[in-house]
Each structure stands twice: as structure tokens, then as C-alpha cells.
N, C-alpha and C positions, 0 to 999 in steps of 0.2 A: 581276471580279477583286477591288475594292473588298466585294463581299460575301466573298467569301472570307477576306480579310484579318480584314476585321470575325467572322468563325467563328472563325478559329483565337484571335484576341484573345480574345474571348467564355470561349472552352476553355479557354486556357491561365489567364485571372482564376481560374477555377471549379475550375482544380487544384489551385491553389497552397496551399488551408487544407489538402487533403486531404496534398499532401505533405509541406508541416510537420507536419501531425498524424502522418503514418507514421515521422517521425523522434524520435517523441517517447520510441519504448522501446528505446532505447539498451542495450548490455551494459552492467555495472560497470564500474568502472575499478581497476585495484591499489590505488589510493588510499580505495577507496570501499571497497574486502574487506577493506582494513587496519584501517578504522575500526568497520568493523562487528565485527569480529573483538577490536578493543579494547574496543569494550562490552559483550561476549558473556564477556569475560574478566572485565570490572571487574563482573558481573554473579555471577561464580563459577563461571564452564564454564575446566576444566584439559583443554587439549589433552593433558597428559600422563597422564592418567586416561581410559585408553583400554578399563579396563575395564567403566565405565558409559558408556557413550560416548554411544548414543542417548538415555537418559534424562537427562545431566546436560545438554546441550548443548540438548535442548530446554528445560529447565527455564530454562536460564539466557536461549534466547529470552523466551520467557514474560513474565519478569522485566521484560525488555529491552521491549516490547510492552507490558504494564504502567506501566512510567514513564513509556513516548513519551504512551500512552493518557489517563494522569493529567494531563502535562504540556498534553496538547492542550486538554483541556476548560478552556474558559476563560468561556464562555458563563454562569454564576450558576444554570442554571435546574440543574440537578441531572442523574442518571442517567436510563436507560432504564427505564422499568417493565418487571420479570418474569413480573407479573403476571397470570394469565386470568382470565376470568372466561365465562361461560356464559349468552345468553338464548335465549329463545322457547320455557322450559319452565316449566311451574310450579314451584314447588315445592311438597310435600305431605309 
């Protein structure tokens, strides 16, 4: 019985990250649409310009995406290289 105890104890330690973890992707909240919707705006997407619709609203993500992206980098060392480059041929 004592071994039993001790399984289920065992089980239930061995769940618990993973169920925290499962509640990590939450929906939005109203609060959370509003404000994205405020930066989307304060970025130059007009909900009332319905007739570029797809194009403006993503552009003004972008934008939005862009600044978080700028804002993040705070590390000194610089960008990504775009760079290729090419071995194990000669050149001739």
C-alpha cells in the first residue's frame, strides 16, 4: 500500500511542470486586442480604410514588429549576418 502511495506521489511531482506548461498558451484577453489594436493604429492602419484592407494592416504590423524588434535588441553585439558564402570549391 505504502508503495502505492509513493507511485502516485512520484506521478503526480512528474505532472505538475507539464501542467503549468499546458496553461502557458492562454487566448487573448479584450484588454490585450485593445492594445494591440492601439499600436496597429498609432502605427497608421485606419480600420476605416476598408479599402486597402489587407495591405495597410499588415504593413502597419510590420512597422509594429519592427519597433518591438529594434526595442529588443539591446545586446551591443549588432545584427544577423545575411551573408553566404561558399566552400569546398575552388575557384578558377
Amino acid at each position: 500500500m505504502k508503495s502505492l502511495i509513493k507511485a502516485i506521489a512520484v506521478a503526480l511531482v512528474l505532472a505538475a511542470p507539464v501542467a503549468s506548461f499546458a496553461q502557458s498558451n492562454q487566448p487573448l484577453t479584450r484588454e490585450q486586442v485593445r492594445a494591440d489594436l492601439v499600436q496597429v493604429e498609432k502605427a497608421g492602419y485606419s480600420p476605416l480604410d476598408w479599402m486597402h484592407y489587407p495591405d495597410n494592416i499588415q504593413a502597419a504590423e510590420a512597422r509594429v514588429a519592427a519597433q518591438k524588434g529594434a526595442a529588443a535588441d539591446t545586446s551591443g553585439y549588432g545584427s544577423v549576418s545575411r551573408d553566404s558564402s561558399q566552400s569546398g570549391q575552388r575557384g578558377e
